[in-house]
Each structure stands twice: as C-alpha cells, then as structure tokens.
C-alpha positions as CSV (number, residue, x, y, z in Angstrom):
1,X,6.7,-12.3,-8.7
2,X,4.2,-13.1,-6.0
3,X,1.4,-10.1,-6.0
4,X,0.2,-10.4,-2.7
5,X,3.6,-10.4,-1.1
6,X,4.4,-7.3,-2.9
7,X,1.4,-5.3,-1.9
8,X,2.4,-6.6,1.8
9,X,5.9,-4.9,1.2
10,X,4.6,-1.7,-0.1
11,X,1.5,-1.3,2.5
12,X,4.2,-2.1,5.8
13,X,6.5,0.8,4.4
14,X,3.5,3.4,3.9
15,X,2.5,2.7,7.5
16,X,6.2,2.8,8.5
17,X,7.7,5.4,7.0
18,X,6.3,8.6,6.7
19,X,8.7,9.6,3.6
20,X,7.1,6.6,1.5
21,X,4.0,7.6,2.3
22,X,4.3,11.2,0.3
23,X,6.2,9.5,-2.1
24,X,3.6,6.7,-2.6
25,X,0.7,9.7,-2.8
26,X,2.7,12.2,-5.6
27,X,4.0,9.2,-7.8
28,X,2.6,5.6,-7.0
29,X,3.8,3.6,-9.6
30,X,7.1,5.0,-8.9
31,X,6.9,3.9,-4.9
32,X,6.0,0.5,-5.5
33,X,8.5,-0.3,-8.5
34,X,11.6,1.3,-5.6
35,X,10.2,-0.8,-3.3
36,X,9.7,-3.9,-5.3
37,X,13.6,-3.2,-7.0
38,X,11.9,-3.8,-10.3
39,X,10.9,-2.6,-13.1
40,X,7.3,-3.3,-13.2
41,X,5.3,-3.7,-16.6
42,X,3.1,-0.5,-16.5
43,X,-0.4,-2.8,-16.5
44,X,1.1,-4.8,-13.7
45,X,2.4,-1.6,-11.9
46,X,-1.0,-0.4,-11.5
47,X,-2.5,-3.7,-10.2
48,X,0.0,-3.3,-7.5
49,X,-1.1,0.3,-6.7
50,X,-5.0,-0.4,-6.5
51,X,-4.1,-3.4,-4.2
52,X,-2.2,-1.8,-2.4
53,X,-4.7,1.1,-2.2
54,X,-7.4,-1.5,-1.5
55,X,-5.5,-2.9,1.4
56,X,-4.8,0.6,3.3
57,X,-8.2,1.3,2.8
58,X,-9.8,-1.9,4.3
59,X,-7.2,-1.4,7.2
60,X,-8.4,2.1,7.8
61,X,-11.5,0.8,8.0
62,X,-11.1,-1.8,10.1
63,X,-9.4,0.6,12.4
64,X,-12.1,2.5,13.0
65,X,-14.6,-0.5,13.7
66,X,-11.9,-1.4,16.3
67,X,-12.0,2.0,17.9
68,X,-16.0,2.1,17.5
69,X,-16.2,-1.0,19.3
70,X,-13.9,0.1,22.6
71,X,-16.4,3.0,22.4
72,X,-19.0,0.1,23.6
C-alpha cells in the first residue's frame, strides 16, 4: 500500500465532501480505513490519520498565505 497515495485519497474526499469531513472529525481511523477499502493495522491507521491531518493543515496554511498575498 502506497502511503502517500492514500493520504492523497483521504485529504481530496475531506475537501470534497462535506459528509466525510464529519465523519473523518468523530471517528478518523474509521474514515480513512472506508476510504482506503481496507482494513488498516491500527499503528498504520494512525500514520495515515496524522498525515492526512498534516496535509490539511499545511494546505490551510498555504491558503491563507495565498489570500495574504492578493491582500498586497
């Protein structure tokens, strides 16, 4: 199972899909093992979460530096 190809999958369907998103906040592991159509390995599972996590945080962030900078 390729990692980063996973966290790609699960961070497209929070920002897509509204419903995933809840889901992914009340029961991550959960989200990512639907999405994935496996049954991760808890230890693995959580990997998954924190990047995925990780990624929709450094895109928030990156966000707001875009918007900061049409500001100027």
């Amino acid at each position: 199972m390729d990692i980063k190809e996973q966290i790609e999958k699960v961070v497209d369907k929070v920002k897509n899909d509204e419903n995933f998103k809840k889901e992914f906040k009340k029961n991550p592991i959960e989200a990512v093992e639907k999405v994935s159509g496996i049954d991760i390995p808890d230890g693995m599972a959580e990997k998954l979460v924190a990047g995925v996590q990780a990624k929709l945080g450094a895109d928030q962030a990156s966000g707001a530096v875009d918007k900061l900078k049409k500001l100027f």
